[in-house]
C-alpha positions in Angstrom: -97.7 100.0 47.6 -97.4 101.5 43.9 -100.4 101.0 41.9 -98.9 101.9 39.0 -95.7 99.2 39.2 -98.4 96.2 39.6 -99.1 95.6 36.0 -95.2 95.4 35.0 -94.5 92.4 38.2 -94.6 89.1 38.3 -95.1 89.0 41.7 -96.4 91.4 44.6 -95.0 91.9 48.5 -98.3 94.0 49.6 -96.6 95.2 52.8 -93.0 95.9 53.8 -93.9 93.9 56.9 -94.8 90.8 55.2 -92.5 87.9 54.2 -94.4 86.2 51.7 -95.6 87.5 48.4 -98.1 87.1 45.7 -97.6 85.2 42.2 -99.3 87.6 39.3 -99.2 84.8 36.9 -98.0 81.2 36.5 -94.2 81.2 37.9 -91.8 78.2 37.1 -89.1 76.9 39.2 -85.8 78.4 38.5 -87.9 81.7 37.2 -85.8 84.3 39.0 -88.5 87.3 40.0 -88.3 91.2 41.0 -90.2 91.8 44.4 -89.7 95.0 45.7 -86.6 95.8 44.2 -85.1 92.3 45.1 -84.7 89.3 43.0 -85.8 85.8 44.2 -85.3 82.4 42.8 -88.6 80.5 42.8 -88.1 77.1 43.9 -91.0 75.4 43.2 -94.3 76.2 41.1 -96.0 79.2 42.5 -99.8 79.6 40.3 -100.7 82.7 39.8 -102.2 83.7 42.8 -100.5 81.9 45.2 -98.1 83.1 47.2 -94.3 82.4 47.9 -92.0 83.0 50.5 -89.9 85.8 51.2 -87.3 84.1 53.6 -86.8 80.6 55.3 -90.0 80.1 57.3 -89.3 77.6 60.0 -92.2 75.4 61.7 -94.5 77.7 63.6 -92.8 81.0 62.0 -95.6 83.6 61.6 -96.9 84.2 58.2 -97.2 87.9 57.4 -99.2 89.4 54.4 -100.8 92.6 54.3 -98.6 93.9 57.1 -100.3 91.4 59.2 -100.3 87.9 60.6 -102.5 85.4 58.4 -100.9 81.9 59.0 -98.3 79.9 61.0 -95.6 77.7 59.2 -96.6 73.8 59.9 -93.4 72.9 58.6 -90.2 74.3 56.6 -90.6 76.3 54.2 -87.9 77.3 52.0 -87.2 80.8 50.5 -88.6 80.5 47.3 -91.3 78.2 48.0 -95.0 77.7 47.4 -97.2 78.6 50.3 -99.9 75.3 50.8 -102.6 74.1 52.8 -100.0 71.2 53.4 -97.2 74.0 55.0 -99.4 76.8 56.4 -102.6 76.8 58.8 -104.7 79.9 60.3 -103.3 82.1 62.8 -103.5 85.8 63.6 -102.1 87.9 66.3 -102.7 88.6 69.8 -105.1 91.5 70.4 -104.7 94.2 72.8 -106.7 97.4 74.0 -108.1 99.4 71.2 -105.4 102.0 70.7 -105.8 105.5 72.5 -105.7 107.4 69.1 -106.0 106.3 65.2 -104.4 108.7 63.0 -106.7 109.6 60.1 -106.4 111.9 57.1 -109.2 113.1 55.1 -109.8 112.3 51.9 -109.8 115.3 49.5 -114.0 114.6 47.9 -114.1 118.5 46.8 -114.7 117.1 43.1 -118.1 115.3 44.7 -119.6 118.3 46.5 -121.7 119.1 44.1 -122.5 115.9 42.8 -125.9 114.0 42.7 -127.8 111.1 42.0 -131.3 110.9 40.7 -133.4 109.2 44.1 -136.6 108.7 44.9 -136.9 110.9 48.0 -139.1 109.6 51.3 -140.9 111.2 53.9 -138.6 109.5 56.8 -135.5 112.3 54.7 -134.1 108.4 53.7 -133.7 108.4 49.6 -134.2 105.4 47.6 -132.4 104.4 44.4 -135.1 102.4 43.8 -139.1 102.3 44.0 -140.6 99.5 44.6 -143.9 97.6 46.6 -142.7 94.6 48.4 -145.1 91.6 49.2 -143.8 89.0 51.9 -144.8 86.1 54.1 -144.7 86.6 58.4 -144.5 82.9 57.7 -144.0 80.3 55.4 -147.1 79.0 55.5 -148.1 82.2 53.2 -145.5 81.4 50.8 -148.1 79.6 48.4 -150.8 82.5 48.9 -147.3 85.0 47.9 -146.8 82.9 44.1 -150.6 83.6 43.7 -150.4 87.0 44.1 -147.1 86.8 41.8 -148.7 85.2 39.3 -151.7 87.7 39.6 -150.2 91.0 39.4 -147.0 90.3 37.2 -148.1 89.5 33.5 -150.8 92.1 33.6 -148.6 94.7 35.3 -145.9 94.2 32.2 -143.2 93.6 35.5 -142.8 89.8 34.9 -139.7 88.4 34.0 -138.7 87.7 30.5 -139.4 83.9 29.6 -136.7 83.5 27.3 -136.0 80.4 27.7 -139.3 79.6 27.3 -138.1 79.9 23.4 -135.6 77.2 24.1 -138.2 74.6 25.4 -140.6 75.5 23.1 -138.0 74.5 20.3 -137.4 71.0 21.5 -141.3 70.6 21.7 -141.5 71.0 18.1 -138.6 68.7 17.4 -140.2 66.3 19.6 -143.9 66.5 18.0 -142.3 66.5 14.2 -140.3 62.9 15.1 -137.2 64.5 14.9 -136.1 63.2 18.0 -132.2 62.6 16.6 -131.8 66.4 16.3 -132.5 67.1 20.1 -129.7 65.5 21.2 -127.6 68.0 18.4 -130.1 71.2 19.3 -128.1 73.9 20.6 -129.7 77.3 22.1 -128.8 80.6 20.2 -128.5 83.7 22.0 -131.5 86.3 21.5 -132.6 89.8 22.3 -134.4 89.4 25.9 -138.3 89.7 25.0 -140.0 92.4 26.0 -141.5 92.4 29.6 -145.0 94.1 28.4 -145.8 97.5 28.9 -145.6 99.3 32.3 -148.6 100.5 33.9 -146.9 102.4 36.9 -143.8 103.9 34.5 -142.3 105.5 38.5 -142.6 101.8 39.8 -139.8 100.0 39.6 -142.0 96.5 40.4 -143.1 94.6 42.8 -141.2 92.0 45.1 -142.6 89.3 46.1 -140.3 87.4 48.9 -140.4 84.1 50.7 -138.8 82.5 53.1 -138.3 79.0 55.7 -138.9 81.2 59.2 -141.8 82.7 61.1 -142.6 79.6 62.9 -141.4 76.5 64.6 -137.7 78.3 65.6 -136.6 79.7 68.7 -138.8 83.1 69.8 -135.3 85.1 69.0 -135.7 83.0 65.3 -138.9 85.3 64.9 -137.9 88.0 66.5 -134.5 88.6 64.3 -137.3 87.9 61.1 -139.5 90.4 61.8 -136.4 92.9 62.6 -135.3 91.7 59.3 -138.4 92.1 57.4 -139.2 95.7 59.1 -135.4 96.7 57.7 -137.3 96.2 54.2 -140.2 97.7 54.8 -138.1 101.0 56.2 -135.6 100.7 53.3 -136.0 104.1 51.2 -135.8 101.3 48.1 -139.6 100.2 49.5 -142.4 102.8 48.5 -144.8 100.2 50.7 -145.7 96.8 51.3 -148.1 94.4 52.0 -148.0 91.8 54.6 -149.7 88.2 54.7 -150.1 86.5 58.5 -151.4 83.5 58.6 -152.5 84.5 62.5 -151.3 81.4 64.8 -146.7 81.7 64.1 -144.2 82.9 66.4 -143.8 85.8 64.4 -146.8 88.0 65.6 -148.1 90.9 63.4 -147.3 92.5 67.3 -143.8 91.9 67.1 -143.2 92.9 63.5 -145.0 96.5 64.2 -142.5 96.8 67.5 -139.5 96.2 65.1 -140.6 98.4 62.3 -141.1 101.3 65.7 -137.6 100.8 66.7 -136.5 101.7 63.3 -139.2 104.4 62.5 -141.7 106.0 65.4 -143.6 107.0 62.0 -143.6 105.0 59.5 -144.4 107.6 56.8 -145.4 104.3 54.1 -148.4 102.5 53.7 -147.5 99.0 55.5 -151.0 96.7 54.6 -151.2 93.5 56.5 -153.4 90.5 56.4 -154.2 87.6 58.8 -155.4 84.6 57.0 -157.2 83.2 60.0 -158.9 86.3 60.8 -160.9 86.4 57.6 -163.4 84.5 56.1 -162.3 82.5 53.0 -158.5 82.5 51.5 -159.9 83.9 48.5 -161.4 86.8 49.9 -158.3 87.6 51.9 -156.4 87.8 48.8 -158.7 89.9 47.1 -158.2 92.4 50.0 -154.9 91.9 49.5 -154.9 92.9 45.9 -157.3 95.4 45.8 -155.2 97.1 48.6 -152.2 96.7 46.9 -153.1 98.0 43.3 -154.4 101.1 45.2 -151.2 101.3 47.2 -149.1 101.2 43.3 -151.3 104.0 42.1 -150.0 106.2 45.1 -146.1 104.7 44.7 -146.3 105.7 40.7 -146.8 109.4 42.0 -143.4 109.7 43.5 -140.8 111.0 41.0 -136.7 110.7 40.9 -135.2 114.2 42.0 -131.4 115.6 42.4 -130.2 114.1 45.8 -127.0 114.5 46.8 -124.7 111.6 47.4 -124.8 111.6 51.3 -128.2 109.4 50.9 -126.4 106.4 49.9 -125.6 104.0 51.8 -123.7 101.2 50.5 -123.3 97.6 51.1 -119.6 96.3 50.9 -119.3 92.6 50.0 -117.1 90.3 48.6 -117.9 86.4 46.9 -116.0 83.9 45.1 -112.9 85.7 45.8 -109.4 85.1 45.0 -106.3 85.8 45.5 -106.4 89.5 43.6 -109.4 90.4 45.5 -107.4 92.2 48.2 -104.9 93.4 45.6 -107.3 94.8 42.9 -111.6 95.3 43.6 -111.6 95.1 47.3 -109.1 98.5 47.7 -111.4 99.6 44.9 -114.6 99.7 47.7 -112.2 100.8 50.3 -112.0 104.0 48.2 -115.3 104.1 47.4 -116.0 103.9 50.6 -113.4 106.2 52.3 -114.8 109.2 49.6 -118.7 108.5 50.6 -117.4 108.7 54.6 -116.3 112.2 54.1 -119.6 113.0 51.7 -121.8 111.9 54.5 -123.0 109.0 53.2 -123.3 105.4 55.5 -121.3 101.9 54.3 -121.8 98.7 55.6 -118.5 96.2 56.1 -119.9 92.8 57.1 -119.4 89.1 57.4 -117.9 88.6 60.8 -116.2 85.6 60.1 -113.8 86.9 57.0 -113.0 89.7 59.4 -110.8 86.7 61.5 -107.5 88.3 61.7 -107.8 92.1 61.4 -109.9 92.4 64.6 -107.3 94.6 66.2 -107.1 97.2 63.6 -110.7 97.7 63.1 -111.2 98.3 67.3 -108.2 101.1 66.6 -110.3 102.8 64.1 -113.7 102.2 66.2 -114.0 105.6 67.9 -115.4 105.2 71.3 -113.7 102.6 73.6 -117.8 101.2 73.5 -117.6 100.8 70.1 -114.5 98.8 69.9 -115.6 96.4 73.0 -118.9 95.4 71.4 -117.3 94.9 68.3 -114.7 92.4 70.1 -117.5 90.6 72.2 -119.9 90.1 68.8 -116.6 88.7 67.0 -116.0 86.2 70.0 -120.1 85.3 70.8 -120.1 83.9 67.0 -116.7 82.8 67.2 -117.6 80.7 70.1 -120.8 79.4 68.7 -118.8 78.4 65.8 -116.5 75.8 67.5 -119.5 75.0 69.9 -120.3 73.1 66.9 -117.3 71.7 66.0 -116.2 74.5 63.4 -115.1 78.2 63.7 -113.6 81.0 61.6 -110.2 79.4 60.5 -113.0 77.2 58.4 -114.1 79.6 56.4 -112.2 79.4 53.1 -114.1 77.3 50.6 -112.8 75.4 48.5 -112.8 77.7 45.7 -110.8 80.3 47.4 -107.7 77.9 48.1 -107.6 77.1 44.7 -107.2 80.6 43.9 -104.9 81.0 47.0 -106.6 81.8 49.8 -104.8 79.4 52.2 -106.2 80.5 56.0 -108.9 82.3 57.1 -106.6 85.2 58.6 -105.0 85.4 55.0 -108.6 85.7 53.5 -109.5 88.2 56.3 -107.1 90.5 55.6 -107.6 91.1 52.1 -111.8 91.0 52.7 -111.5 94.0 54.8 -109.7 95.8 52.3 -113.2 96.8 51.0 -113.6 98.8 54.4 -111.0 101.6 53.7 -109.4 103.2 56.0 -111.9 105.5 57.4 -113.0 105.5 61.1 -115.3 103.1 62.2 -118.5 104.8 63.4 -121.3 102.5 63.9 -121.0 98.6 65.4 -124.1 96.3 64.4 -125.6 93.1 65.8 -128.0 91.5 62.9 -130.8 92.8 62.0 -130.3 96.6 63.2 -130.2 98.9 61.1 -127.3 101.9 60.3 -127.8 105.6 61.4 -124.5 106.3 61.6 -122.7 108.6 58.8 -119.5 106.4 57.7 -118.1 103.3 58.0 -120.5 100.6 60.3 -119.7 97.2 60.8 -122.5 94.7 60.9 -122.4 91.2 62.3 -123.4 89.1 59.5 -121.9 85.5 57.9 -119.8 86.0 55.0 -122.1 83.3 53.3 -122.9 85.9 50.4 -127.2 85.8 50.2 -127.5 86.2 53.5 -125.1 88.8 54.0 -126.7 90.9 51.3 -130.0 90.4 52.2 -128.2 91.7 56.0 -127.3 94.8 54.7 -130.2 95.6 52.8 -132.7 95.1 55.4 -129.6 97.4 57.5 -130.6 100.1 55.0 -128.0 99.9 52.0 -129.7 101.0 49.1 -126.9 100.1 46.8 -124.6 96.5 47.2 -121.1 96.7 45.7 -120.1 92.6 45.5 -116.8 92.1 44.4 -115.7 88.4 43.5 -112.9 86.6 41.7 -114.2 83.1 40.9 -118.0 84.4 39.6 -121.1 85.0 41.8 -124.8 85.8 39.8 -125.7 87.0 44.1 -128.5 89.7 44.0 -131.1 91.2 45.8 -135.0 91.8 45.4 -134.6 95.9 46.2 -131.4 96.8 46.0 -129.3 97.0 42.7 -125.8 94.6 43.1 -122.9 95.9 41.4 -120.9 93.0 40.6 -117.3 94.1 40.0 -114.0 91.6 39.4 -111.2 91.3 40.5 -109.7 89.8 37.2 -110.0 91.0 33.6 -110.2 87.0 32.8 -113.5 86.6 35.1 -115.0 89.9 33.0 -114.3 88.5 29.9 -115.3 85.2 30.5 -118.6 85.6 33.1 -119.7 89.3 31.2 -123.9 88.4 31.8 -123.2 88.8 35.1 -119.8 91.3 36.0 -120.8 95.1 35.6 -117.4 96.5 36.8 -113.7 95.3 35.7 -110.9 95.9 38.8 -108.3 93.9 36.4 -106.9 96.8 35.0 -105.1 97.1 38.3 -102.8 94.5 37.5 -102.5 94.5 33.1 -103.5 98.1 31.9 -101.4 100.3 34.8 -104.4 101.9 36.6 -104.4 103.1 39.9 -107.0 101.9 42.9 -107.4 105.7 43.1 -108.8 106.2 39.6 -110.6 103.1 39.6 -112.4 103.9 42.8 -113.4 107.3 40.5 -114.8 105.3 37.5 -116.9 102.8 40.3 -118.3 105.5 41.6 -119.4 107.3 38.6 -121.5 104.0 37.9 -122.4 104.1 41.4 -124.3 107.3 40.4 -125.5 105.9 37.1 -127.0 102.9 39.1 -128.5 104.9 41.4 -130.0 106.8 39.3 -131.7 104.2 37.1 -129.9 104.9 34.3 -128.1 101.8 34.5 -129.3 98.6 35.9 -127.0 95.9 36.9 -126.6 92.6 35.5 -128.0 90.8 38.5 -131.0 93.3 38.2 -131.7 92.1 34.0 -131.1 88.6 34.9 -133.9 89.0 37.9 -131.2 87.9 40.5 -133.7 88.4 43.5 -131.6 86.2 46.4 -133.4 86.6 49.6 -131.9 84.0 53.0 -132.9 85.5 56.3 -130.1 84.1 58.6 -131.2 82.2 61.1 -128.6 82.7 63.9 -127.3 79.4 64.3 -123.6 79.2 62.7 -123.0 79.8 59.1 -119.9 80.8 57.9 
């Protein structure tokens, strides 16, 4: 498709294959539009978003889009005529053998040879973009004990959050005391410069993260064990200087097994990794004074490590999407795929997840997969959670929310195909089962749910030390370690949601720029984040999201 045409359509055929196309803004019927060099009467109302079709569509045509099949007519349709939940369900096409050969041409990434990024550089030769100390439960049962040691180390470490709206409550208070109780009801909050955290004592520490969580006991034993490969994923992420570790002794989730997880990822684990069985000492109190006496000398050794030059083969990037809408496969999500193709021919690793919105576009992912291996384990982990799904009464074609038909995302193929847009074009070199983590140089896919905590917190305990999260409809998803780039699909959503979008992709369709040069500007802040000389939006408002996923279904 021509980039550069978008911003002067009304409406958008992706693919010469497909036989519906997109609405760029609000069409009325009558509106006669230009698609592809064609004109086409609109018959009824398309929103902007939506999509219309190309041709009569009789019950049970195919629906293509994206070159692809991503519904099946219910009913007529006419030429002209506003796609629905009412007219088109989920449907994709028949797969076959992962083809023999997948024709791929290098991306010229000469310009970003010679380009770094200012990391924190760790013994294991992983880089972080970030330095911090983690502190997290085995079990929830610590999850108390991990507040206390919050609430101890924060305020006179100068990392706690700012309690701006602290001010806000405080300012009713006085109303309240001085009788002026009409005024409350007329108060209204004006914005202010974000207080001051406090000084830093460890200036090389980013902070510490103190994580919690509804697992470690009472689950299944594969429960645990996928918590403690989770939780050694964090504590091997080059974005962890260290960490310390509270047991309570008697869980599923044995000290044992979490050491045999953190082995598979790392036969050395070159970081201090401090742990602490509540049962095994004397008094609570006196395990937590252990606990932060061995932790405060664990941040004095952390604050020694300083950002060098690290070329950009160290990152490793998450690729999600959240709230999206019906630009997202038109505008951000190509936007990663770049982003992602260039760092595949630097050397560095991304991460394409969420299983379910990958419903529809299985057989061009095994095509790029390159080993025959590769492709089938791919194909059985997509049909395992399939399976699981409707074992429950639900599956993939459910996965739309709400929010994403609104904005024209009609059938879980349809939403498929524009979510792995974010994947490039690159080979596929790695295929993941949750919570492993990548080795692989490239593109890896990861089995994860597209629910958007627990997909991040997938790929960070997989190793990405950088999240790019694109969404169309608003999303304030972050993580504890890793920095979340939050980029939209729509200038609108920028303009409107700006405390928590760092990146604009709307240009794409009003200011005539190209995915290409986009993909360029992304991954110059890519560099700036990963460097700390930027921190994202999610990172100012404290956005730490942390769900382990518990493999039952979620979508």
């Amino acid at each position: 498709m021509k980039e550069l045409e978008l911003f002067q359509r009304k409406a958008l055929k992706i693919s010469p294959e497909d036989n519906v196309a997109v609405a760029l803004v609000d069409l009325r019927a009558g509106e006669t539009v230009s698609v592809s060099g064609n004109k086409w009467t609109v018959k009824t109302p398309v929103g902007a978003k939506q999509k219309f079709a190309l041709r009569d569509l009789r019950p049970h045509d195919l629906v293509m889009m994206y070159g692809v099949v991503v519904g099946e007519a219910t009913e007529g349709i006419a030429e002209g005529a506003a796609l629905s939940t009412a007219n088109v369900s989920h449907q994709r096409a028949v797969l076959t053998k992962r083809a023999s050969s997948y024709d791929w041409r290098p991306m010229d990434v000469s310009r970003w040879k010679d380009r770094t990024f200012a990391g924190y550089a760790r013994a294991d030769g992983q880089v972080g973009t970030r330095n911090y100390w983690l502190v997290i439960p085995l079990v929830f049962c610590e999850n108390r004990n991990i507040r206390v040691l919050q609430e101890a180390f924060e305020q006179e470490l100068g990392i706690a959050a700012p309690a701006k709206y602290r001010n806000h409550v405080a300012e009713l208070v006085e109303l309240y005391r001085a009788g002026r109780i009409g005024e409350i009801e007329r108060w209204e909050f004006s914005p202010e410069t974000t207080p001051s955290g406090g000084s830093r004592v460890f200036p090389n520490v980013d902070g510490v993260r103190f994580l919690t969580h509804e697992m470690g006991c009472g689950g299944t034993r594969d429960d645990a064990r996928s918590l403690c490969g989770l939780l050694a994923g964090y504590l091997y992420n080059p974005n962890v200087a260290g960490a310390t570790v509270l047991s309570l002794g008697c869980q599923n989730a044995q000290v044992g097994m979490l050491r045999e997880e953190v082995l598979k990822r790392s036969p050395k684990l070159e970081k201090p990794l401090l742990i602490f069985d509540q049962q095994g000492s004397e008094l609570e109190s006196v395990m937590l004074s252990r606990a932060i006496r061995a932790t405060f000398a664990g941040l004095v050794n952390a604050n020694k490590i300083a950002r060098t030059p690290t070329p950009l083969s160290k990152l490793t990037i998450g690729l999600k999407c959240g709230g999206s809408d019906g630009f997202s496969g038109i505008t951000a999500n190509p936007v990663l795929g770049n982003v992602s193709d260039q760092l595949s021919e630097l050397g560095g690793k991304t991460i394409l997840s969420e299983f379910p919105e990958l419903c529809g576009v299985e057989q061009d992912l095994m095509d790029r997969c390159e080993s025959d291996e590769s492709a089938d384990r791919f194909l059985q982990l997509m049909k395992s959670y399939a399976d699981a799904a409707q074992a429950v009464g639900s599956g993939f074609d459910k996965n739309p929310s709400p929010g994403n038909i609104r904005d024209g995302l009609l059938t879980g193929a349809m939403k498929s195909a524009g979510a792995a847009r974010k994947g490039g074009r690159s080979p596929v070199r790695g295929v993941l089962d949750y919570p492993e983590y990548v080795t692989a140089a490239g593109l890896n896919l990861l089995c994860t749910p597209g629910n958007d905590v627990e997909a991040v917190t997938a790929q960070v305990g997989a190793g990405a030390n950088v999240v790019l999260f694109t969404t169309g409809l608003g999303t304030p998803t972050g993580n504890p370690i890793a920095p979340v780039v939050k980029i939209s699909t729509n200038s609108a959503l920028a303009s409107r949601m700006h405390d928590i979008i760092d990146v604009d992709c709307g240009g794409i369709l009003t200011e005539n720029r190209t995915v290409e040069e986009t993909g360029d500007a992304l991954l110059e802040t890519i560099i700036r984040v990963a460097s700390g000389d930027l921190h994202t939006k999610a990172e100012q408002n404290r956005q730490e999201d942390f769900i382990p996923w518990k493999r039952g279904v979620s979508l």
